[in-house]
N, C-alpha and C positions, 0 to 999 in steps of 0.2 A: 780380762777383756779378750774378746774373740781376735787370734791375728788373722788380717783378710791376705797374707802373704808368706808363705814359708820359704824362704832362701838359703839354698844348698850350695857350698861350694868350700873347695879346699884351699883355695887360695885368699888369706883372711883381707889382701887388700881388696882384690876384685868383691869378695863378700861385701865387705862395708860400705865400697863403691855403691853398689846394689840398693843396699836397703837404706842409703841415706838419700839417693835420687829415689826411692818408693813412697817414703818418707816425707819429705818435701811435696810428695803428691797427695800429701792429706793419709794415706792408709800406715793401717797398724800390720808392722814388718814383726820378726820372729826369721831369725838365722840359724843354721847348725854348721857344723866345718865335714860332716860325711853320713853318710847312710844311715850309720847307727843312731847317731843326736837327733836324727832327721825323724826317725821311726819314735824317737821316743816323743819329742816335740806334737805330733801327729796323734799319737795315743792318747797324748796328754788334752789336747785341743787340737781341735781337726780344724785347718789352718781352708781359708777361702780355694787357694790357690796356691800351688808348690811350683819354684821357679828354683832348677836345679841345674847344675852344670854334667857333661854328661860325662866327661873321663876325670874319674879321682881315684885313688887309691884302693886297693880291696874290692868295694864295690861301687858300679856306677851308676849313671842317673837311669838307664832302664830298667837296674835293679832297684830303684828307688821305687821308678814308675809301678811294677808291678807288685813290691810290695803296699803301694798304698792303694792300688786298686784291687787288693784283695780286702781292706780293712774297709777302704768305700769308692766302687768303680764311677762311682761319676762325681769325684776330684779330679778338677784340671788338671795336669801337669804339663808344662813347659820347660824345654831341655833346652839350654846353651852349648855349645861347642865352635872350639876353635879349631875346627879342621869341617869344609866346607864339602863333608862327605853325602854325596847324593844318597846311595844305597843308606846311611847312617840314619838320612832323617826320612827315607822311607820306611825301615825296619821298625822306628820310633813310634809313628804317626799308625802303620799297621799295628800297633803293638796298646796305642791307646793314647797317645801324646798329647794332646790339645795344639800344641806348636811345638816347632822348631829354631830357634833361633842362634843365627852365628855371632861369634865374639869376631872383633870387636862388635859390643850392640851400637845400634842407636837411639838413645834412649827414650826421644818421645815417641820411638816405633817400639818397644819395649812396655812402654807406658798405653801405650794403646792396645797392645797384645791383654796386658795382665787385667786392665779394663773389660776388656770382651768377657775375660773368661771368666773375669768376676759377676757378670752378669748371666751367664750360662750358669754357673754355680746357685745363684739366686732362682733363677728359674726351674730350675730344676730341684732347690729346698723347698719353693712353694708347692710346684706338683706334686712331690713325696707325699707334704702332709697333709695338702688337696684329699690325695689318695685314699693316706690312714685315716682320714678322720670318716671318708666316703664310704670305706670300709668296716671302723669301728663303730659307722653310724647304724650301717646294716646289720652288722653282728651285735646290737644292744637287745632288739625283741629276743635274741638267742639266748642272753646272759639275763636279761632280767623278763621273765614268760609271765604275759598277762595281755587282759584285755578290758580289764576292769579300768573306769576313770583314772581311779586313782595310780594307777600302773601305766597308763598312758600321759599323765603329767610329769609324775617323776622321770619318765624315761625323756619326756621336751624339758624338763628342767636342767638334766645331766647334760645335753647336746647344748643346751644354752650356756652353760657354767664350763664346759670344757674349753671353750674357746680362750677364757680366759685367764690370768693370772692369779687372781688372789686366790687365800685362805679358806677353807672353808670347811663349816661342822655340819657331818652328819650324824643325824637321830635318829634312835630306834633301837626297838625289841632286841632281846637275845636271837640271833637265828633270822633277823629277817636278810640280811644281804649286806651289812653295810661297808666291808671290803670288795665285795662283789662292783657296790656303789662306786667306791673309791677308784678302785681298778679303772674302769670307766672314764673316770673323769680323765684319768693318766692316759688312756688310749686312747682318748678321742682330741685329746690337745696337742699343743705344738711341743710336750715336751718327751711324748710318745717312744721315742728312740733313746730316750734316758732312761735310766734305771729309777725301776718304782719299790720302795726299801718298806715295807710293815715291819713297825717295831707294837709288842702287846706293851702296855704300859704296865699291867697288873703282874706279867711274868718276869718284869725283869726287879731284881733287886735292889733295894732304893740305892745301897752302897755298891754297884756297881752301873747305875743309872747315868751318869755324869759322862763315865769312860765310854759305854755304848754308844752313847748319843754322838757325843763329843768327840772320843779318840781321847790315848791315850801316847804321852811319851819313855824311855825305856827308863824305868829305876823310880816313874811316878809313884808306884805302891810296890807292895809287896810284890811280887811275882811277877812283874811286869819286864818281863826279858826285853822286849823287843818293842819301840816304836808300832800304834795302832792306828788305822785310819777310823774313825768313828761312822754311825751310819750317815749321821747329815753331810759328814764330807764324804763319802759316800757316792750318796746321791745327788750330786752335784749336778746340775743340769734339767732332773727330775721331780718325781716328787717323792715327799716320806709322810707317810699314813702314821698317824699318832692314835689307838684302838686303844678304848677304855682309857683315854684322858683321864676321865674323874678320879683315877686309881693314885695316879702322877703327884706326888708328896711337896707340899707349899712350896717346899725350899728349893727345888728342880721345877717348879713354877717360874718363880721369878725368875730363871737363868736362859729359862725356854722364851721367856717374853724376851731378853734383853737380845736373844739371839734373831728371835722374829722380828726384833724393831732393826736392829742393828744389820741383818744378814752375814753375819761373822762370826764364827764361834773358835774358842780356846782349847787346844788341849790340853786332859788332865798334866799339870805337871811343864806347861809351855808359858809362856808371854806372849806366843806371836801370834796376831789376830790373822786369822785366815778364811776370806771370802767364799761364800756360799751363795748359790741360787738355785734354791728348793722351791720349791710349791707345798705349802702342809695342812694338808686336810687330817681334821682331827675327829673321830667318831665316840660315839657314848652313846648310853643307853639310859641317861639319864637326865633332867635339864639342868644345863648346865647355869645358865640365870638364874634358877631357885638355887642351886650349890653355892652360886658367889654372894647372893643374897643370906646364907645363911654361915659365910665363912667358913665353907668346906673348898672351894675354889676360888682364885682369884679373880677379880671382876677384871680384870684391867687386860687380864691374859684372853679371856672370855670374851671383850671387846676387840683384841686384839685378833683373832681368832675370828671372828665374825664377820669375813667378807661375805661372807653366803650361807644359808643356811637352807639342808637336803632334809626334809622331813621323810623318812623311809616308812610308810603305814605296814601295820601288822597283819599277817594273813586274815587275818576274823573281820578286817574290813576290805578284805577283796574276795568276796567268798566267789563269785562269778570267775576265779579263779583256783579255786580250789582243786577243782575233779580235772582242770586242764594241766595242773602243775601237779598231779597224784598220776595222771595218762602219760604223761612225758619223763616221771622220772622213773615208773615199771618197767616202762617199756625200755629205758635205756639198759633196765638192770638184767630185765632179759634176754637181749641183745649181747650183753656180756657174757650171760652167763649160758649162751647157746639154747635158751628157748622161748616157748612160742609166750608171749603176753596174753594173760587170760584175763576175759570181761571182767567188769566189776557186778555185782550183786545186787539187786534192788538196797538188802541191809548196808550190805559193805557205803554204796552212796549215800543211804541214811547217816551212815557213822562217820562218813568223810565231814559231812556238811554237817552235822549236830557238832562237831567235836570244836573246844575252843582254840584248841593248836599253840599254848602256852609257848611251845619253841618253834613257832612259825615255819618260813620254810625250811626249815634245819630239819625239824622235827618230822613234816612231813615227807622229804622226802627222804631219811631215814627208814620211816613206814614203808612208803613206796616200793622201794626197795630190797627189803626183806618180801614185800607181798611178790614182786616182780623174779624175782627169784624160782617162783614155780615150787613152791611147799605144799604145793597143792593135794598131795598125798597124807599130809599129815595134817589135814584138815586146817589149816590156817588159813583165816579170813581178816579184815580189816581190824574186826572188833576186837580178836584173837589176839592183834598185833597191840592194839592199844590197850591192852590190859587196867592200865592205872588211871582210865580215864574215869569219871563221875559217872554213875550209873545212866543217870538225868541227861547227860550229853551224847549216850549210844544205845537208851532206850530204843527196842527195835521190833516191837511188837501194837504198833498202832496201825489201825486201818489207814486205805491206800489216801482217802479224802484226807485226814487229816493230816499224812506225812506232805500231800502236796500242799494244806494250808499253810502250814508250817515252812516252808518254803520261800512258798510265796510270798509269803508276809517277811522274811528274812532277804527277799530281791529288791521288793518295793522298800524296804528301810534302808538298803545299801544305798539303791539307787537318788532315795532323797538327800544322805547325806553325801552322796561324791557330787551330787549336783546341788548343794546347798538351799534343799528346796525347793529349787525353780521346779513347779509341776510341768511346764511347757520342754525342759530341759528331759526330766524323767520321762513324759509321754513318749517322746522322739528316740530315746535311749532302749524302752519296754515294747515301743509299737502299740502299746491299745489305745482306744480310744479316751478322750477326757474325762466320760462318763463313769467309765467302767473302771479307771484309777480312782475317782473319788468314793466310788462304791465300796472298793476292795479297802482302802483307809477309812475310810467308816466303819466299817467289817471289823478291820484289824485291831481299830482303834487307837490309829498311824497319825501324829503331827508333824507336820512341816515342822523341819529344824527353827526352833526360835519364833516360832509363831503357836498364836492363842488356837487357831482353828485348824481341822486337822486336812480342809484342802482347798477348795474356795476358789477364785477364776483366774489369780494373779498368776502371772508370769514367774 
C-alpha cells in the first residue's frame, strides 16, 4: 500500500507520537529514525508526503529535503524544529519546504498542514499524467506512421485501452509493431513513470523461465549465489510485455495464471508470497483461441488474458501506407548517414506496392534503409534490394495504363475492406463520385465484402 506519510525523526518517542495522531486521521503512516531509512523508504515507495524533523544526527531534514527533491521535486516536505529560528525556516522554504513547523506542534494545526499538502501532491500526480498521456498522445502518429483506416483505428483503440487497467493481447504478423503497440499502451497510462520490462518468451529457457519471471532466492539451484528480484517484481508499479506467449510451456502456464489471478508471485526457492501490480499485456502472432481450442494453450490463461484485445493489421492491408512509411524511413537513414534522400523511380514504386512485405514493417523498413543509404553508385534500386521476392510481385515492365489499373483496383479493394463495404464510406474516403466507383468495380470485378453484387445504392 502506498503510505500517504513519511515520518522522519530521531527521537523514537516523538516519532510514534507522530504517526499514531496521523494514524487516528484515517492515513497510512511509514517512519524511519534518520536520513538514511528515510532515502531508502522513498525509493522504495514514494510516500504522499515527508514530515521530517530538521536537526538529527549526521544529517538533517534539509539534507533530507534536497535529497528527495532530486529523486522527485514536487514531493512536499514539511520540516519540524524545536528551535523557533526565523532565518532556519526561511533558508527551508527558499530551499523548497512546503512548511515549516515548530515543536512542540499542535496537532490539529499539523493535521491540517499535512492535509494541504496532500492535496497539492494529488494535484500535481494528476497534471503530470494529464501531461504524459497529452504528450504520448501526440507522439503516437510518430511511433505508429499511417493514414490508412485501418492505422487510424488502432491508433483510437491504443489512446482508448491506455487509460485503463486491464490485460491485454495483442495480435499480429511478424514485424508489424507489436512492442511498438505495447510500448504505447505503457506511455500513454497512468503507469507511464514505472518501469516497462519485455520478456521474449521463445528466448528464454523453459528451465530458467520460473527464476526470470519470478526471482530467485540464494542456494534455489545450482549457482544461484545471491538472492534475485524477478522481472514481475520488477516491474512493480508498471507493466511487463509477455512476446510470443504461444511459445510459454503448459506448465509455466498454469503458474502465470495463478500469478494474474492472485497478483502475488513466489520465488524460486521462497514461501513468501509477495505482492505485485503489473499490468500484462501479452503479444502473439498467432490465435491464441484456436491454440487453447486445440491444447496447445490454455483456455483459461487465454480468458484470463483477454481484457482487451489489439488487432495489429499487416502492411498488405494498409498499402495507402506503404510509399509513406518507405519516405520516412530513407530519409531518416539518410540523414544519418550525412546524405541527400533520393527520389524513388517510377519501377522502384511499382515494386514497393506489388511486393507482399511478408515481414511487414520490419522488413520494409530494413529495405528502406539500405536504399536511403545513397548506393546509388552501385546501382541499387528497390528491386535490387528485394532480391527474393516472386518474380509476379516486381514485375516491372508493363505499360503506364496498366500499372495505374493495377493500382487502382488495389485502393478501391483496400478502401472497401477498412470501410466494411459501405460504398457511401469509400466514396468520401476516394473523393469520386458514386458513378464512377461502381464503374471502376464493375471494371475490376470488385465485390463489396459479404455481399452477392459488386456495388448497388446502399450505404
Amino acid at each position: 500500500m502506498k503510505s500517504a506519510v513519511l515520518v522522519v525523526d530521531d527521537e523514537e518517542q516523538v516519532r510514534n507520537s507522530i504517526v499514531q495522531w496521523l494514524e487516528l486521521g484515517g492515513l497510512t503512516v511509514e517512519s524511519a529514525a534518520n536520513v538514511h531509512e528515510a532515502l531508502s523508504a522513498v525509493r522504495r515507495n514514494m510516500p504522499m508526503v515527508v514530515l521530517s524533523d530538521f536537526k538529527m544526527p549526521q544529517k538533517s531534514g534539509m539534507d533530507l529535503l534536497n535529497e528527495v527533491h532530486k529523486i522527485d521535486p514536487d514531493v512536499p516536505v514539511v520540516l519540524l524544529t524545536a528551535h523557533g529560528d526565523v532565518q532556519l525556516a526561511v533558508a527551508a522554504m527558499r530551499a523548497g519546504a512546503y512548511d515549516f513547523l515548530q515543536k512542540p506542534y499542535v496537532p490539529d494545526h499539523l493535521t491540517a498542514v499535512i492535509a494541504r499538502a496532500i492535496e497539492q501532491r494529488k494535484l500535481k500526480l494528476e497534471l503530470r499524467e494529464l501531461s504524459d498521456r497529452v504528450a504520448a498522445r501526440d507522439g503516437l502518429e510518430t511511433r505508429l506512421i499511417g493514414t490508412s483506416a485501418a492505422m487510424i483505428r488502432l491508433r483510437e483503440t491504443i489512446a482508448e485501452l491506455a487509460v485503463h487497467n486491464r490485460d491485454v493481447i495483442v495480435v499480429g504478423e511478424t514485424g508489424t509493431g507489436k512492442e511498438v503497440v505495447a510500448r504505447a499502451l505503457h506511455d500513454m497510462g497512468p503507469r507511464a513513470r514505472a518501469p516497462f520490462v519485455a520478456v521474449n518468451c521463445a528466448a528464454v529457457p523453459s528451465e530458467l523461465f520460473e527464476s526470470e519471471l519470478f526471482g530467485h532466492e540464494a542456494g534455489a539451484f545450482t549457482g544461484s549465489r545471491g538472492a534475485r528480484e524477478g522481472k514481475f517484481e520488477f516491474a512493480h508499479g508498471g507493466t511487463v510485455l509477455l512476446d510470443e506467449i504461444e511459445s510459454m510451456p503448459l506448465i509455466l502456464q498454469s503458474k502465470l495464471l495463478r500469478v494474474l489471478q492472485e497478483r502475488t508471485i513466489e520465488r524460486v526457492g521462497s514461501n513468501k508470497s509477495i505482492p505485485i501490480d503489473i499490468r500484462v499485456i501479452a503479444a502473439t502472432k498467432t490465435n491464441l483461441e484456436a491454440e487453447s481450442r486445440a491444447g496447445r494453450f490454455r483456455a483459461d490463461l487465454y480468458y484470463r488474458l483477454m481484457g482487451a484485445e489489439i488487432l495489429i493489421p499487416p502492411l498488405r492491408a494498409r498499402e495507402g501506407d506503404i510509399l509513406l512509411l518507405f519516405e520516412h524511413f530513407a530519409a531518416q537513414a539518410a540523414t544519418i548517414a550525412g546524405t541527400k534522400a533520393r527520389p524513388l523511380s517510377a519501377s522502384d514504386i511499382e515494386v514497393l506496392l506489388m511486393h507482399q512485405w511478408p515481414g511487414n514493417v520490419r522488413e520494409l523498413k530494413a529495405v528502406a534503409e539500405r536504399y536511403g543509404l545513397g548506393l546509388k553508385a552501385a546501382g541499387l534500386t528497390v528491386q535490387d534490394i528485394l532480391r527474393h521476392a516472386e518474380p509476379s510481385q516486381v514485375s516491372a515492365g508493363h505499360a503506364l495504363a496498366d500499372r495505374v489499373a493495377a493500382y487502382e483496383r488495389r485502393l478501391i479493394e483496400a478502401a472497401l475492406r477498412d470501410h466494411g463495404g459501405s460504398i457511401a464510406a469509400v466514396i468520401d474516403t476516394l473523393s469520386i463520385p458514386r458513378r464512377t466507383l461502381n464503374e471502376k468495380m464493375a471494371k475490376y470485378g470488385l465485390l463489396r465484402p459479404g455481399r452477392a453484387g459488386p456495388s448497388g445504392d446502399e450505404a
